[in-house]
PDB file with one MODEL, atoms N, CA, C and O in Angstrom:
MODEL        1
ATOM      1  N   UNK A   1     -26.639  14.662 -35.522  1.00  0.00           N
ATOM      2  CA  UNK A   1     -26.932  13.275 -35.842  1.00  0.00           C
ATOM      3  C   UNK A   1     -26.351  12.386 -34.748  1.00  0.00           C
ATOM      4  O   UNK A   1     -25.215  12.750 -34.442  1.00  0.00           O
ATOM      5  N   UNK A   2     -26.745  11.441 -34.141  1.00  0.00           N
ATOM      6  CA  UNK A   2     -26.722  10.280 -33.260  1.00  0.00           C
ATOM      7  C   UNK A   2     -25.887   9.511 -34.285  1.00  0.00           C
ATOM      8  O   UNK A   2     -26.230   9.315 -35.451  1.00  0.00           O
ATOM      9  N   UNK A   3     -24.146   8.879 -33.411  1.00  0.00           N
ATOM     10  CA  UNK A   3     -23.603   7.908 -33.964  1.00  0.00           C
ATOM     11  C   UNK A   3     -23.945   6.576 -32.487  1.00  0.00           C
ATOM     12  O   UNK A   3     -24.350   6.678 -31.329  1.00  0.00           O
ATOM     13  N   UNK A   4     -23.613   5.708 -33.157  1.00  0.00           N
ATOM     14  CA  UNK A   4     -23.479   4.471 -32.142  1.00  0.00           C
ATOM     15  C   UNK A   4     -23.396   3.662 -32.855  1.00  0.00           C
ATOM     16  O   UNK A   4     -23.841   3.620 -34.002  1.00  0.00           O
ATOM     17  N   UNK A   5     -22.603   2.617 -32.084  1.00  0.00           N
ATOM     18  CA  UNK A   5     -21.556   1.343 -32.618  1.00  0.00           C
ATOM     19  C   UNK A   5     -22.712   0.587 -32.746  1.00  0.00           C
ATOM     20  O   UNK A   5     -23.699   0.598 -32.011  1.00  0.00           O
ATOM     21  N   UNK A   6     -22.533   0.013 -33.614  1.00  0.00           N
ATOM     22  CA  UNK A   6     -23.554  -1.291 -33.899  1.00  0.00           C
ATOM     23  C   UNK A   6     -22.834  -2.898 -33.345  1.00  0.00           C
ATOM     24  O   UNK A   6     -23.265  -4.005 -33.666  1.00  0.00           O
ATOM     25  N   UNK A   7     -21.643  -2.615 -32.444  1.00  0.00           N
ATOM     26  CA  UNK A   7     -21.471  -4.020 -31.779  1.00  0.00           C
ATOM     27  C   UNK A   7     -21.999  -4.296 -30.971  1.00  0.00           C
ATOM     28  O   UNK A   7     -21.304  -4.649 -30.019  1.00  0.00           O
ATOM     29  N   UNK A   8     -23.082  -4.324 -30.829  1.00  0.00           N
ATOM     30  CA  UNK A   8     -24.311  -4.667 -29.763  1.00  0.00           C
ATOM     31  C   UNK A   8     -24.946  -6.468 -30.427  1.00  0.00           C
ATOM     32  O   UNK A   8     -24.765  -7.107 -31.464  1.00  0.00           O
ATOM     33  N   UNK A   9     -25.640  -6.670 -29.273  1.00  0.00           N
ATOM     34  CA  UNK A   9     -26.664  -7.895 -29.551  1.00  0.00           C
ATOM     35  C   UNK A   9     -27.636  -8.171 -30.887  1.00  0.00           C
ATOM     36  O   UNK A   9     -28.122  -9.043 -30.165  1.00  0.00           O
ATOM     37  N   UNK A  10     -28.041  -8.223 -31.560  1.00  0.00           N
ATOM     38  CA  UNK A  10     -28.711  -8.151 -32.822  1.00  0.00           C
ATOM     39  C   UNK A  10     -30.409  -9.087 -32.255  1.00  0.00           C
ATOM     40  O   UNK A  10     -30.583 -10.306 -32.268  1.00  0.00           O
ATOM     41  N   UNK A  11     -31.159  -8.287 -31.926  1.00  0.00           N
ATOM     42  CA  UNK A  11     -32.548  -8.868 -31.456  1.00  0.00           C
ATOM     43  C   UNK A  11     -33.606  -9.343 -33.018  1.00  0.00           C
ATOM     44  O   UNK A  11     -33.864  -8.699 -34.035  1.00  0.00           O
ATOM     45  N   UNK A  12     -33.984 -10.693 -32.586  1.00  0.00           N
ATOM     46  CA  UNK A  12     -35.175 -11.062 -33.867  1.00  0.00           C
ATOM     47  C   UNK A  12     -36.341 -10.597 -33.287  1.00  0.00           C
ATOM     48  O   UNK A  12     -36.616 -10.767 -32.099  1.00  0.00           O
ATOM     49  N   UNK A  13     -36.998 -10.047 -34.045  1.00  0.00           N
ATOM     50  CA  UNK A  13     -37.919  -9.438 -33.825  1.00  0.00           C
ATOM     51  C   UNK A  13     -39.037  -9.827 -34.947  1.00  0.00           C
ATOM     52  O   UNK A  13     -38.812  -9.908 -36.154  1.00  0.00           O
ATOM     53  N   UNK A  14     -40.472 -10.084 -34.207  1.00  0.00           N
ATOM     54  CA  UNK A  14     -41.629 -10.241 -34.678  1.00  0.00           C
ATOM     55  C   UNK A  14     -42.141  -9.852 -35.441  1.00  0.00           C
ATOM     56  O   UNK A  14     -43.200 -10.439 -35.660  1.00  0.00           O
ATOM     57  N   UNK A  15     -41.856  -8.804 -36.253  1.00  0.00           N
ATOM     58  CA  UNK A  15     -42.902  -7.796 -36.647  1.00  0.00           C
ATOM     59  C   UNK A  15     -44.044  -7.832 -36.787  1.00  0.00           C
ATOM     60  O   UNK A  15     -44.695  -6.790 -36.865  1.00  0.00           O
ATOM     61  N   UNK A  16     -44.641  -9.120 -36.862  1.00  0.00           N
ATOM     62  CA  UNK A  16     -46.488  -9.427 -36.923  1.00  0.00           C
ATOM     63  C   UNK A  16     -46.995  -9.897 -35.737  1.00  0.00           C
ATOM     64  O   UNK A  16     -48.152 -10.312 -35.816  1.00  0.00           O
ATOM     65  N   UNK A  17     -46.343  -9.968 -34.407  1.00  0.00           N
ATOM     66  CA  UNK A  17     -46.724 -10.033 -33.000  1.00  0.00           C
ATOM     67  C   UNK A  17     -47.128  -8.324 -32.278  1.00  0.00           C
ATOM     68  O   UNK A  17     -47.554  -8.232 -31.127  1.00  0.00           O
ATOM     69  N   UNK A  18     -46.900  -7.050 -33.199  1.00  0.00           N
ATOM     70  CA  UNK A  18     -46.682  -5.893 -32.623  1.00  0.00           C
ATOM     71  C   UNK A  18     -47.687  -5.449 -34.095  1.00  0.00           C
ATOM     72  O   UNK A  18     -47.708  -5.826 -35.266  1.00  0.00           O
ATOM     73  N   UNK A  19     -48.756  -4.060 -32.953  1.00  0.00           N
ATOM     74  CA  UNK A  19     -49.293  -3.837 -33.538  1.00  0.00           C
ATOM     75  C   UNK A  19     -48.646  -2.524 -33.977  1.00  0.00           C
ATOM     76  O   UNK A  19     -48.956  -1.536 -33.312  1.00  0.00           O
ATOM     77  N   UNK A  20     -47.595  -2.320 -35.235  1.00  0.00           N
ATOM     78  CA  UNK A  20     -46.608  -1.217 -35.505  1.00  0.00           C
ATOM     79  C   UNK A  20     -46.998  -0.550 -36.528  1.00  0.00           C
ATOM     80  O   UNK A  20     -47.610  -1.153 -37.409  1.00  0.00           O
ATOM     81  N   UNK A  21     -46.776   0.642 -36.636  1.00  0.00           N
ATOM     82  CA  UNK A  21     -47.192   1.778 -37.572  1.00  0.00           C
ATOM     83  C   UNK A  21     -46.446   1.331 -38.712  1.00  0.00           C
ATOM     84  O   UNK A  21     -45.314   0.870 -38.567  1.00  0.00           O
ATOM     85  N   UNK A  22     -47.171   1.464 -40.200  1.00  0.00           N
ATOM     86  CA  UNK A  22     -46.476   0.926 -41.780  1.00  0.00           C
ATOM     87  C   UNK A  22     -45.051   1.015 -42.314  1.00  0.00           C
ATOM     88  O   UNK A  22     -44.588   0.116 -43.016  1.00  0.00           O
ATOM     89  N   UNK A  23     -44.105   2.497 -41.859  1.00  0.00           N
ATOM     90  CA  UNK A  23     -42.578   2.577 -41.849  1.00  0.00           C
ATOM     91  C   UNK A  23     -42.036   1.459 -41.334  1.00  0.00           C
ATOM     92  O   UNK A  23     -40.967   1.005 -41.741  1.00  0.00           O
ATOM     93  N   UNK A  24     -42.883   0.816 -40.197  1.00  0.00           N
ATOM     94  CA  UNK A  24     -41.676  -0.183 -39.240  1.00  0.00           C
ATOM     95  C   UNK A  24     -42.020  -1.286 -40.108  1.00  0.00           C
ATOM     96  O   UNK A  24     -41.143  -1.566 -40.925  1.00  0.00           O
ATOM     97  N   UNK A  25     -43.027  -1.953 -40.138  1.00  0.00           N
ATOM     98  CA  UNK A  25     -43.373  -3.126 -40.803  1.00  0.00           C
ATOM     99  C   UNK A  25     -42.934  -3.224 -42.201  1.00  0.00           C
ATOM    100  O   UNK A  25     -42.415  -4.259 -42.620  1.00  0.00           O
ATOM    101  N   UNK A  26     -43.157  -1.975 -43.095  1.00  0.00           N
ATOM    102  CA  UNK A  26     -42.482  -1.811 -44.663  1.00  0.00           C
ATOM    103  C   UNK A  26     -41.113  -1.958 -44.696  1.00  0.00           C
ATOM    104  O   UNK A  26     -40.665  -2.620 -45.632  1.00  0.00           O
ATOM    105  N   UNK A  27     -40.075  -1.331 -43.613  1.00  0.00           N
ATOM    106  CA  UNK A  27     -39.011  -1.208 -43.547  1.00  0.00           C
ATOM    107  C   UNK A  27     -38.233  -2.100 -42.990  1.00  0.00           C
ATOM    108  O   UNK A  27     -37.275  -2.506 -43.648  1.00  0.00           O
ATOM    109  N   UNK A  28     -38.460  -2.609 -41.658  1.00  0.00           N
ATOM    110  CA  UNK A  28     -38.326  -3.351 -40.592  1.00  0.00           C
ATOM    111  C   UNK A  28     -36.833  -3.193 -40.624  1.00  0.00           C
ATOM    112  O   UNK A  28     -35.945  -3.794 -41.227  1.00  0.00           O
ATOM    113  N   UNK A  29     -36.847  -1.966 -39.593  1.00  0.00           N
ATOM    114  CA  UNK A  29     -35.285  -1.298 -39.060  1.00  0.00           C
ATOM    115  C   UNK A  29     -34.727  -2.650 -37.868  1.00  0.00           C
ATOM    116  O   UNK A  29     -35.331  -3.413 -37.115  1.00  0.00           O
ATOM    117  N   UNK A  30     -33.480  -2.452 -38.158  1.00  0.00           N
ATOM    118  CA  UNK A  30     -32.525  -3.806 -37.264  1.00  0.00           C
ATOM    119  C   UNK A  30     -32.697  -3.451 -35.808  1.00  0.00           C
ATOM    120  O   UNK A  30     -32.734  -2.272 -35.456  1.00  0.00           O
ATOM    121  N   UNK A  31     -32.784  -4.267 -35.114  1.00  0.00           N
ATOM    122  CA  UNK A  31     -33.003  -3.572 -33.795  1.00  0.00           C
ATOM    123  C   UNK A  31     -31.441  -4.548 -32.580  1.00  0.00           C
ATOM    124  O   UNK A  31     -30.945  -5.594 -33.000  1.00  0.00           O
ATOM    125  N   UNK A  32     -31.138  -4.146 -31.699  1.00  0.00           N
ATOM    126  CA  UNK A  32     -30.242  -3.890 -31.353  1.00  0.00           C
ATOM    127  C   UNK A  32     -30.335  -4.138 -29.913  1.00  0.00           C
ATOM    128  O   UNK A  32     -31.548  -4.051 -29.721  1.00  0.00           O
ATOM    129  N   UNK A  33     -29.748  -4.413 -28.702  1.00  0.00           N
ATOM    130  CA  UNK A  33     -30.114  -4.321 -27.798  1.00  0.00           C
ATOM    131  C   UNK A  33     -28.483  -4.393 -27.132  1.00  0.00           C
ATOM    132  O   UNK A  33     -27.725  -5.353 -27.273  1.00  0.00           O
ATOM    133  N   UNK A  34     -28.211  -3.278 -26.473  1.00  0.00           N
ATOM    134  CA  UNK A  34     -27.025  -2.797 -25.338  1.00  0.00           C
ATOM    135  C   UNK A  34     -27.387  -3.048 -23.644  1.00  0.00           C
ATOM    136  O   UNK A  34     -28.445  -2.451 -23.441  1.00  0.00           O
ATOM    137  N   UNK A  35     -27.049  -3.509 -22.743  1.00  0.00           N
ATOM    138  CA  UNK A  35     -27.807  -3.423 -21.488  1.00  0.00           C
ATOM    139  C   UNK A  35     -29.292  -3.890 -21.487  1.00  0.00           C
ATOM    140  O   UNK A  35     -29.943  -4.919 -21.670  1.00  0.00           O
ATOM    141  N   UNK A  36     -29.487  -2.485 -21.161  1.00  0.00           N
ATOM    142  CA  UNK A  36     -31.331  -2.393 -20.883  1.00  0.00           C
ATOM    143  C   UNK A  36     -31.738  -1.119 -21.974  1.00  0.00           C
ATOM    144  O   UNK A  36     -32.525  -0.195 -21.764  1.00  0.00           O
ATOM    145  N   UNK A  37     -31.167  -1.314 -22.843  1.00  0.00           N
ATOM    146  CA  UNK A  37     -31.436  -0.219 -24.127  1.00  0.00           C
ATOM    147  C   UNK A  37     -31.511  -0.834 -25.049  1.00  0.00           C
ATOM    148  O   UNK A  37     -30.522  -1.539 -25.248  1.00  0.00           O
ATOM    149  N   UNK A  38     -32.924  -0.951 -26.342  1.00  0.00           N
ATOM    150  CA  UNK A  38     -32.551  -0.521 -27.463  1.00  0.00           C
ATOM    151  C   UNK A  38     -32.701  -0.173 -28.467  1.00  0.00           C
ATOM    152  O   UNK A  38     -33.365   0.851 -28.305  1.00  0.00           O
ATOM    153  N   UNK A  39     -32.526  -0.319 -29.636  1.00  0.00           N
ATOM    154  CA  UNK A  39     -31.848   0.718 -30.903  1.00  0.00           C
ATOM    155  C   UNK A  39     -31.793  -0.496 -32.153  1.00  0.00           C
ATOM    156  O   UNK A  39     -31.377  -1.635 -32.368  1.00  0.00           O
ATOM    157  N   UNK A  40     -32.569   0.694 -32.825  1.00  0.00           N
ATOM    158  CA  UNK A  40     -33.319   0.327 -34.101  1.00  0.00           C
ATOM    159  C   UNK A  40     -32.269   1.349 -35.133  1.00  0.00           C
ATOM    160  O   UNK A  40     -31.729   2.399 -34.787  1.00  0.00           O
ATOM    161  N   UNK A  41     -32.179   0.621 -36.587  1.00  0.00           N
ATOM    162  CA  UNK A  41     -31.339   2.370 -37.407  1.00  0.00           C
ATOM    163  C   UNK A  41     -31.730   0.943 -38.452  1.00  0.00           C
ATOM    164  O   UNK A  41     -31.924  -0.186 -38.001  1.00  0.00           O
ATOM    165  N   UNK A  42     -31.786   1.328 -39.952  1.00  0.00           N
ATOM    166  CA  UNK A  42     -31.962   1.511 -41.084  1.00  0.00           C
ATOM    167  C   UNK A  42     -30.982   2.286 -42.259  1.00  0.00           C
ATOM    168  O   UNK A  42     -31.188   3.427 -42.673  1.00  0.00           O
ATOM    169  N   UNK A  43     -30.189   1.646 -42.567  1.00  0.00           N
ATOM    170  CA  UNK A  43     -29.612   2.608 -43.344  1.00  0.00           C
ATOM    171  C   UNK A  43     -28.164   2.682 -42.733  1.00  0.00           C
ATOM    172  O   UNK A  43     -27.532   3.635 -43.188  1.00  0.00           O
ATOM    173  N   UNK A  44     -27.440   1.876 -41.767  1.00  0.00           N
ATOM    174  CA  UNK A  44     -26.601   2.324 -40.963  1.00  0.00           C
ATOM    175  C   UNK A  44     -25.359   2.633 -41.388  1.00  0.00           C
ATOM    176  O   UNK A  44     -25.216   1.842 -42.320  1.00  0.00           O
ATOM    177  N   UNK A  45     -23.908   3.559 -41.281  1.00  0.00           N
ATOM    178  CA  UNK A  45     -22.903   3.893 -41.664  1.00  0.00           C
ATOM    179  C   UNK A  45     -23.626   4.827 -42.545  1.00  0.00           C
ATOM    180  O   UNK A  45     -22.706   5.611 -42.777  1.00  0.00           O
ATOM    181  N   UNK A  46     -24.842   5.374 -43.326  1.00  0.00           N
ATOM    182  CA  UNK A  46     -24.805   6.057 -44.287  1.00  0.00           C
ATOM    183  C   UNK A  46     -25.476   7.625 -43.908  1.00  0.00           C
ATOM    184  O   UNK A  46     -26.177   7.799 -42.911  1.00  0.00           O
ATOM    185  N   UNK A  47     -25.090   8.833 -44.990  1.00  0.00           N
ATOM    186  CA  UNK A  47     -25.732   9.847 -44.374  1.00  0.00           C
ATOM    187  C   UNK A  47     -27.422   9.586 -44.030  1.00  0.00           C
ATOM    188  O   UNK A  47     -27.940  10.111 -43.044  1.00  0.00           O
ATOM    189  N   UNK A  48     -28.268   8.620 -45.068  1.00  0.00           N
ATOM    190  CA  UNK A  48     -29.369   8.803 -45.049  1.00  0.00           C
ATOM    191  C   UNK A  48     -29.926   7.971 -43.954  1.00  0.00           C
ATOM    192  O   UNK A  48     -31.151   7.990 -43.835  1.00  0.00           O
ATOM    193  N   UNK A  49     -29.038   7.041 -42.905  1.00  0.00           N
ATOM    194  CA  UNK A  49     -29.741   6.350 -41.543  1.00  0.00           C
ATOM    195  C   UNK A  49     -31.098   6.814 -40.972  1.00  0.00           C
ATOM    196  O   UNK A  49     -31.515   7.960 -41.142  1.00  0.00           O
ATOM    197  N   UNK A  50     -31.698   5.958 -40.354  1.00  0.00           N
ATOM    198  CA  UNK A  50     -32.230   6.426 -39.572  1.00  0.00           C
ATOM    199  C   UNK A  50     -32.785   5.495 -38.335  1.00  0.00           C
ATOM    200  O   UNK A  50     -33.158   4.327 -38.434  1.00  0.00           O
ATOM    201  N   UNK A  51     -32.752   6.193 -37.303  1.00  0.00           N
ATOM    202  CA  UNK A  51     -32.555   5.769 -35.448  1.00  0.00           C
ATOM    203  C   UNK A  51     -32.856   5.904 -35.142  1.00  0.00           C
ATOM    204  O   UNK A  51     -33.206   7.080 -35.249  1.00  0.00           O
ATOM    205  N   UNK A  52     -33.629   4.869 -33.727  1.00  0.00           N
ATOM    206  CA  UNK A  52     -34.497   4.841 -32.963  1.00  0.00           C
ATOM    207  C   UNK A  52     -33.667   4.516 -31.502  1.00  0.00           C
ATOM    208  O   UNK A  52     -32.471   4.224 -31.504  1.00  0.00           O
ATOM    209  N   UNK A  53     -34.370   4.599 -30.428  1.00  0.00           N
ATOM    210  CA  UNK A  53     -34.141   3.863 -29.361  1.00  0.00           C
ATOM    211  C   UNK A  53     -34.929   3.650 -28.505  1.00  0.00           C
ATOM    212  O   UNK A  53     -36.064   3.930 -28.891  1.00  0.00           O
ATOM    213  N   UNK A  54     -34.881   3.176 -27.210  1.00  0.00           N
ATOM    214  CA  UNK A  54     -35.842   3.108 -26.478  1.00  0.00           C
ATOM    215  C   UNK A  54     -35.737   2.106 -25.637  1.00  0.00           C
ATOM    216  O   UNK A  54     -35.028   1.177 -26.025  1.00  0.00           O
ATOM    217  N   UNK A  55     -36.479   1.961 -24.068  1.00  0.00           N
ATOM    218  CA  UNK A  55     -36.395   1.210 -23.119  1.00  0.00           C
ATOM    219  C   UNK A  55     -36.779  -0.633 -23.597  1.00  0.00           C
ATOM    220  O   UNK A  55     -36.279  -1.643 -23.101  1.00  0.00           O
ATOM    221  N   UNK A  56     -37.549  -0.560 -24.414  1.00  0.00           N
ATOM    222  CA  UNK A  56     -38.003  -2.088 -24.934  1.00  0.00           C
ATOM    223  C   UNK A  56     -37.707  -1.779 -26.158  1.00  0.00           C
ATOM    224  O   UNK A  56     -37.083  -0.852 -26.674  1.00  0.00           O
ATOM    225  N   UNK A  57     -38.668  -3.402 -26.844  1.00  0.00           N
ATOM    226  CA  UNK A  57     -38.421  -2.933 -28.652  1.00  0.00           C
ATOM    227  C   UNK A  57     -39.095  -2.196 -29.420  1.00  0.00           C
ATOM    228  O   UNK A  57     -38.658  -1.764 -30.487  1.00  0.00           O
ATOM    229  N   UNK A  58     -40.344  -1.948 -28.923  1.00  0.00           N
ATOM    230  CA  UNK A  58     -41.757  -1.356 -29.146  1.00  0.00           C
ATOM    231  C   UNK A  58     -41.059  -0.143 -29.119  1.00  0.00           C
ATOM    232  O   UNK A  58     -40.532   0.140 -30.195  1.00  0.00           O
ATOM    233  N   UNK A  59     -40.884   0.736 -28.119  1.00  0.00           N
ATOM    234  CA  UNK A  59     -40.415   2.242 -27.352  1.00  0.00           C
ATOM    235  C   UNK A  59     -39.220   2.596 -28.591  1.00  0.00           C
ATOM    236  O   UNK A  59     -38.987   3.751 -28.945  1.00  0.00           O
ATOM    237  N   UNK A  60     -38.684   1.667 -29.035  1.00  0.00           N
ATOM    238  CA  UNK A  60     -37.835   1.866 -30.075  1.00  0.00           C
ATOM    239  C   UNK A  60     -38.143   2.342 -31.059  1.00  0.00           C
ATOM    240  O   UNK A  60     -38.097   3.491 -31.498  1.00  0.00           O
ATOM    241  N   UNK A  61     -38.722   0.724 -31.705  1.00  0.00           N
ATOM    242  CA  UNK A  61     -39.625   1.017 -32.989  1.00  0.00           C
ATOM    243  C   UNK A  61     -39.776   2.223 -33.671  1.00  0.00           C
ATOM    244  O   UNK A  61     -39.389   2.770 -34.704  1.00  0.00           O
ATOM    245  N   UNK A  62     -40.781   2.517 -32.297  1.00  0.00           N
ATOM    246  CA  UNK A  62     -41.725   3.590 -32.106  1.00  0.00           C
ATOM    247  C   UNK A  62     -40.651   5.147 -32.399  1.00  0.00           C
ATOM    248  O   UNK A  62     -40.599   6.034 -33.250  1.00  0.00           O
ATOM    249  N   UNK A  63     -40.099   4.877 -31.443  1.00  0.00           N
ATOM    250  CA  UNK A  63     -39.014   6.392 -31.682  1.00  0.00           C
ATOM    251  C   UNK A  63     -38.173   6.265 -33.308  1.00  0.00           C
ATOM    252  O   UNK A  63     -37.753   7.243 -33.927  1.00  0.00           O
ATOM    253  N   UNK A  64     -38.076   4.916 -33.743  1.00  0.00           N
ATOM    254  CA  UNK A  64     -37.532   4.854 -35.294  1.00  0.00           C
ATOM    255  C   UNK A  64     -38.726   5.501 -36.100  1.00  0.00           C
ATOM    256  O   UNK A  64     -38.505   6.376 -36.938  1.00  0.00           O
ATOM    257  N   UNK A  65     -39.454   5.239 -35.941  1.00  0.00           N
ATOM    258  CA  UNK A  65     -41.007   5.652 -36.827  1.00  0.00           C
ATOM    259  C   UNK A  65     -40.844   7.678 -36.590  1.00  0.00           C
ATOM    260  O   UNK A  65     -41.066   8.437 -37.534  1.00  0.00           O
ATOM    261  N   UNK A  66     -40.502   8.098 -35.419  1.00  0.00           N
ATOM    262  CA  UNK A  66     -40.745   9.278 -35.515  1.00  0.00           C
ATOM    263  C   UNK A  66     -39.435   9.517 -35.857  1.00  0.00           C
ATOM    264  O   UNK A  66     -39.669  10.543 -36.497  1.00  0.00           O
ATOM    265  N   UNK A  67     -38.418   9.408 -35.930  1.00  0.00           N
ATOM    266  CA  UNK A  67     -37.146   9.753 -36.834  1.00  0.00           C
ATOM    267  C   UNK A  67     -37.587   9.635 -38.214  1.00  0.00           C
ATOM    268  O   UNK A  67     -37.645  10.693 -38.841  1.00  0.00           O
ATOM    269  N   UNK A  68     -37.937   8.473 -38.866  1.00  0.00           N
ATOM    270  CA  UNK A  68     -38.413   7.888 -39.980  1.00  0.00           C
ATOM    271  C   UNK A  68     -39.348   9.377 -40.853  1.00  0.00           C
ATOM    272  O   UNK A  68     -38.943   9.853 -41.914  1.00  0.00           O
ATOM    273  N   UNK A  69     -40.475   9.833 -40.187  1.00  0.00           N
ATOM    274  CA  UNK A  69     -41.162  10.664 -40.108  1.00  0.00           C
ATOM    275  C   UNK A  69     -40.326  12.144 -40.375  1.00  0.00           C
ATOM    276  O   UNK A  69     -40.274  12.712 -41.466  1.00  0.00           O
ATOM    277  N   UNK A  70     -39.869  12.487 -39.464  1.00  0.00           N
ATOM    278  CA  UNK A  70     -39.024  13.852 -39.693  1.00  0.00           C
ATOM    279  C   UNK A  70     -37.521  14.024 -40.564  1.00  0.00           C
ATOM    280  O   UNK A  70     -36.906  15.091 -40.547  1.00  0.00           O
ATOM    281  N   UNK A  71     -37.040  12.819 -41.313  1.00  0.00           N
ATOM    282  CA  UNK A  71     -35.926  12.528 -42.109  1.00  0.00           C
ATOM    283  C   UNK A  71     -37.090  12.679 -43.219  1.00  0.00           C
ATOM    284  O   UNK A  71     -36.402  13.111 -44.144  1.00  0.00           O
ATOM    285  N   UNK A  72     -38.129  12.621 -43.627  1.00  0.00           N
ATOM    286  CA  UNK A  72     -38.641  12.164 -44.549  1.00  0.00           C
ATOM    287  C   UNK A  72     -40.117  13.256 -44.648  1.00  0.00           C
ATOM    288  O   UNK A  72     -40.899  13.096 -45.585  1.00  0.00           O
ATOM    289  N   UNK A  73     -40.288  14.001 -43.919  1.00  0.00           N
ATOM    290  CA  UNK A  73     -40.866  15.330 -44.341  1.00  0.00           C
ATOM    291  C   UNK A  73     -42.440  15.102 -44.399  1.00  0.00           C
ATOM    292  O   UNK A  73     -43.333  15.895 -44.697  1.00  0.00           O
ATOM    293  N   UNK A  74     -42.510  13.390 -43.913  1.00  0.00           N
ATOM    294  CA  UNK A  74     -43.770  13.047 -43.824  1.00  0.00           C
ATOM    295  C   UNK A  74     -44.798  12.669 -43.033  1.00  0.00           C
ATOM    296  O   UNK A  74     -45.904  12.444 -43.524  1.00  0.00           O
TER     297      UNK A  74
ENDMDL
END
């Protein structure tokens, strides 16, 4: 399992400017931004989290959706 500090930047994010698969939009995981990285999680501090990351917010999202996906058997 992937830990990481959540004292990062806290990004607002659109969700109806992005054309995003139904987990992200139903869920709409916190997204995060370190540097030039970032990081989406849902659920955070708990066993059942789940984390994304990625070069933009999209690339994130996107990698939260396929975590989302394989935590969830679906």
């Amino acid at each position: 399992m992937k830990h990481t500090s959540l004292d990062k930047e806290k990004v607002q994010v659109d969700f109806t400017s992005m054309n995003l698969p139904a987990p992200v939009l139903n869920f709409r995981p916190d997204v995060y931004t370190d540097g030039d990285r970032y990081y989406c999680v849902l659920g955070a501090g708990t066993e059942q989290s789940v984390f994304g990351e990625g070069n933009t917010v999209e690339e994130a999202l996107l990698d939260w959706e396929k975590a989302y996906h394989e935590r969830s058997g679906k």
